[in-house]
N, C-alpha and C positions, 0 to 999 in steps of 0.2 A: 510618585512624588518627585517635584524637582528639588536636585540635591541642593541645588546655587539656594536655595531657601531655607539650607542648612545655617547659612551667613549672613543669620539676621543682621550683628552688631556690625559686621564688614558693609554691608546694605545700607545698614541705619546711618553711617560714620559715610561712608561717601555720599548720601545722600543730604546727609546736614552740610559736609564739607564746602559741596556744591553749590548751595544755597547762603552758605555763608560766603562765599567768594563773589557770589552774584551780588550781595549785600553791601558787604563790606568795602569791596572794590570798588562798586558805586559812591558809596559813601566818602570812601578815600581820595578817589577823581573830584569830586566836589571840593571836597576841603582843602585838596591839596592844590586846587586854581584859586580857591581864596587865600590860601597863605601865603601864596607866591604875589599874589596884588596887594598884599597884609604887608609884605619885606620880609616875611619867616620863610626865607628861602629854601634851609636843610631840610627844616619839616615839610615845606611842602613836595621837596625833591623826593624825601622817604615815602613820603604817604602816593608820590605818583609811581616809583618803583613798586611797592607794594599792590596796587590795583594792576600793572603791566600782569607780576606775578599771580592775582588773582584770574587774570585771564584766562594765562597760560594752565592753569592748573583744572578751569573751569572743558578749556579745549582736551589737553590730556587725558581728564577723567572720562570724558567722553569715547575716549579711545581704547582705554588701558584699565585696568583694577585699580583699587585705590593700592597705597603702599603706606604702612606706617609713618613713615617720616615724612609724611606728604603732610599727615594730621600735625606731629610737632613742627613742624618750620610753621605750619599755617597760625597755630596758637605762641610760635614764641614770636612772628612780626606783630600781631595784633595787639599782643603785649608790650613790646618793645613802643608801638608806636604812641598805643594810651599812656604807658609811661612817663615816655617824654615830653609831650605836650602836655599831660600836669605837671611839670618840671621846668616847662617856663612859661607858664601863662599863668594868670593872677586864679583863684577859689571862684573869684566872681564869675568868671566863664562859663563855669557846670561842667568842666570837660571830665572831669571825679566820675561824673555819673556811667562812663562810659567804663570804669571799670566793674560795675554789677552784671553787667555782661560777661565777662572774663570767667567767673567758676561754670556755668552754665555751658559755655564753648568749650572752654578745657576739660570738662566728666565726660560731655558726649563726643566729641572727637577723641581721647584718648584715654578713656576708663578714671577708676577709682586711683589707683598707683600714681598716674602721669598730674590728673587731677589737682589733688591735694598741694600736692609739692607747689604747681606752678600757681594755684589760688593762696597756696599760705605764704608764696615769694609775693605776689600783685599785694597784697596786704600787708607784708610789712614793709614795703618798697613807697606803697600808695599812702600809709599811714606818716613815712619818715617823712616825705614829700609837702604835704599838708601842714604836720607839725613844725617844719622849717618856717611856714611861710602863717603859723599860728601869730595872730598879734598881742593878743591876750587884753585888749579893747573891752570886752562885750562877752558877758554870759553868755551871749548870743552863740560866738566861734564855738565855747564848748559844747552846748549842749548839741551845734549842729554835728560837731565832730564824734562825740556819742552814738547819735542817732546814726549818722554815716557808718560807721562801727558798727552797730549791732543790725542794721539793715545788710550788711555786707557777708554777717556773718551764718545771716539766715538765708542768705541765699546760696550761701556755701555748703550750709549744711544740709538744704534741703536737697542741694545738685548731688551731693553725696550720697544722703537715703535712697534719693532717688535709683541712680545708676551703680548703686551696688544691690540694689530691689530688683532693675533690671539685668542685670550680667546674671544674677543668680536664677534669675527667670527663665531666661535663655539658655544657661546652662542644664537646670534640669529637664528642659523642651528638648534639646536636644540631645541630652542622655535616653530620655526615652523614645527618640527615633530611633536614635543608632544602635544601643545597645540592646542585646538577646538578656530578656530578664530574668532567665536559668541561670547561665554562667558567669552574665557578667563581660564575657566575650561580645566585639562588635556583630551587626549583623547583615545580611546581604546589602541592604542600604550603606551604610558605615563603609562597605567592600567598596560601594562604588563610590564615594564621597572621597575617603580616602585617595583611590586609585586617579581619579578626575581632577580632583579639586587640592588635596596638601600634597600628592606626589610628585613635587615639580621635577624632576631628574630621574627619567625611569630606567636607566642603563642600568645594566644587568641586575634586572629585577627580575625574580621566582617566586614564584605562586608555588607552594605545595598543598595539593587536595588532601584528607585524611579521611580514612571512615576507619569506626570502630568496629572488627570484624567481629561477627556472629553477635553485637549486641543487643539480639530480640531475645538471647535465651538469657540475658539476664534480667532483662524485663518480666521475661514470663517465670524465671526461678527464684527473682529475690520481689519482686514486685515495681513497680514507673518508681514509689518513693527513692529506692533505692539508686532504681538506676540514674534519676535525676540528679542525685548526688554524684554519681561516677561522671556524668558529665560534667558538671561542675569541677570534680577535681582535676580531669583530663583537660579542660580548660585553662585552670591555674600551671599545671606540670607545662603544659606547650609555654605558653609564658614566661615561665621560670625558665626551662629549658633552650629556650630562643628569646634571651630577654630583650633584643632587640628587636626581634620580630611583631609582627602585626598580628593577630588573632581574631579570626572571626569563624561564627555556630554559623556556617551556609546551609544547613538542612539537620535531620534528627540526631545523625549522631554522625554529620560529616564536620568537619573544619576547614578554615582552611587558612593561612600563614602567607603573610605577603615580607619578603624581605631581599635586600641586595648584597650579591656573594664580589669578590673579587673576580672567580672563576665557577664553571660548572662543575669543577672538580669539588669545591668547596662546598659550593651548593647541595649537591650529592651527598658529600661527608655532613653537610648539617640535619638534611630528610632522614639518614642511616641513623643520625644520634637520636633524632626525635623516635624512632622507630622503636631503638632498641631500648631507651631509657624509660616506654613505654611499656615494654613487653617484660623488662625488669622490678618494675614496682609493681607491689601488694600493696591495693587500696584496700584500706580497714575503716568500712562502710557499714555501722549502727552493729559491729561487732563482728562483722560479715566480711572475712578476706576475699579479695577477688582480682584474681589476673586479668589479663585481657589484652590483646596486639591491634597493632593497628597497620592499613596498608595506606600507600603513599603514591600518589601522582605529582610528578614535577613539572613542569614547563615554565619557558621562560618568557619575557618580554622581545619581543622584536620587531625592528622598526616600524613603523606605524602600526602595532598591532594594535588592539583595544582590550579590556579585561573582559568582556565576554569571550574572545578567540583564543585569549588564554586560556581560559577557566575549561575550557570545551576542551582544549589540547588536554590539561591536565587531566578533566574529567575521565577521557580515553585510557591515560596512563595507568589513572585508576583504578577503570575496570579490568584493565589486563591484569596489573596488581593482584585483584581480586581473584579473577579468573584461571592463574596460574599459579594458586598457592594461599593465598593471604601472608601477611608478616612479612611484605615487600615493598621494598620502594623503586619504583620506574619510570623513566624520561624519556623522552621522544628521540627518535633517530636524526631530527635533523640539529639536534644541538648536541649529541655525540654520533662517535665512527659506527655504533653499532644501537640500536635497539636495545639500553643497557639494563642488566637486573643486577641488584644490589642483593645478594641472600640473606636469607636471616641469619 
């Protein structure tokens, strides 16, 4: 699976972004050579910086990932701009109309949170606007100001169901890629998503492998119910115990912990606490106490390395781990003096 397809909403948001720039920038180069042969000099200067901007942003994205505040600046000019131009131009124009556009750009470029705020500001900004330039003539002005209202607010609301129907959508889509639905813990995908994709800064970063040592004889002595609960709790403890850390079920009863130390030193002292804080607790499982240790492979990030050449370092660590004892944690020689063993 491609992970990049984990980012639907990042996808969907520069993809609208893009298309609105291509739009609206067009539209704003138009209007803004008639406003300038019009005499409305400012608005037309605004509306020509604005389409320069839509350019740039059209060339950029092409190059580059979208970025947050690429979406806000794009929805507070577009705002700013519809604003103003109902601010001095007469109702008769229709230029009003250009604001039912506005909640529908603001949910999909910047969610439900960013949404709201900047559709309930266009409305009561668009409403003061109006009202000022109300003559009070004609049944006519209210009922149209009504109808403007409640047209405005349906389109509000519906951008709202909408894109809180969708984030939720997306959210549970990709809960069940990523997450191992034992534990709860991410899973080898999540590893690489993760690693690839939100880890922007990987300096000194540690992968710790873990496997739970001799966990087939608790399968075979308490029975899979049981033992799937101990996986489940040894899930939560790593968690707890490294709350900062990353958690992910890479295989039946392995883990593995993605997290950045100051030092290897540190790093080391964090695999030793996960170790022993493991070999410490009595999980009390449908009534059933049960011990159990775990061993520890560490390796680190290094320069250009990728997370499969780590995972494989680690993996090695691991099975020395295994191999010379269980109830161990061990790192490779080329990130200490020696081929290091941590004892239990």
């Amino acid at each position: 699976m491609d992970i990049t397809a984990l980012n639907s909403t990042k996808a969907l948001r520069k993809h609208v972004l893009v298309w609105m720039c291509l739009f609206f920038g067009s539209v704003s180069l138009f209007f803004s050579v008639l406003n300038v042969f019009s005499g409305v000099f400012f608005l037309g200067f605004l509306e020509l910086c604005f389409s320069v901007y839509c350019l740039y942003t059209i060339y950029h994205l092409n190059k580059h990932a979208l970025r947050f505040w690429q979406s806000v600046v794009m929805c507070v000019l577009v705002c700013i701009i519809v604003l103003y131009a109902n601010l001095i131009s007469a109702p008769k124009y229709g230029l009003f109309v250009w604001s039912f556009a506005l909640p529908v750009l603001c949910y999909l470029l910047m969610g439900k949170r960013y949404g709201i705020f900047f559709s309930g500001t266009v409305l009561v900004v668009q409403s003061l606007t109006l009202f000022s330039k109300y003559t009070g003539e004609s049944i006519v002005n209210f009922n149209m100001a009504i109808n403007l209202l409640l047209a405005y607010v349906s389109i509000w609301t519906v951008s709202h169901i909408f894109e809180g129907s969708r984030a939720l959508s997306s959210k549970r889509l990709k809960n069940l890629a990523l997450l191992d639905p034992l534990t709860g813990a991410g899973n080898r995908l999540s590893m690489n998503h993760y690693f690839e994709v939100e880890l922007i800064d990987k300096t000194n970063t540690y992968l710790f492998l873990l496997d739970l040592d001799y966990f087939k004889q608790i399968n075979d002595k308490f029975g899979h119910d049981v033992g799937d609960k101990v996986l489940t709790e040894i899930a939560t403890l790593l968690r707890i115990t490294l709350a900062k850390g990353y958690v992910f079920r890479v295989g039946g009863e392995e883990f593995a912990v993605i997290h950045s130390f100051d030092s290897k030193e540190n790093a080391l002292l964090a695999a030793e606490k996960l170790r022993a804080t493991v070999e410490k607790t009595e999980f009390n499982i449908d009534g059933k106490k049960i011990k159990l240790t775990i061993s520890v492979g560490v390796a680190s990030h290094q320069v250009n390395s990728s997370l499969e050449s780590i995972f494989i370092e680690a993996d090695k660590q691991l099975y020395k781990a295994k191999r010379l004892g269980r109830n161990k944690v061990y790192a490779n020689s080329k990130e200490h003096k020696n081929s290091e063993l941590i004892p239990a």
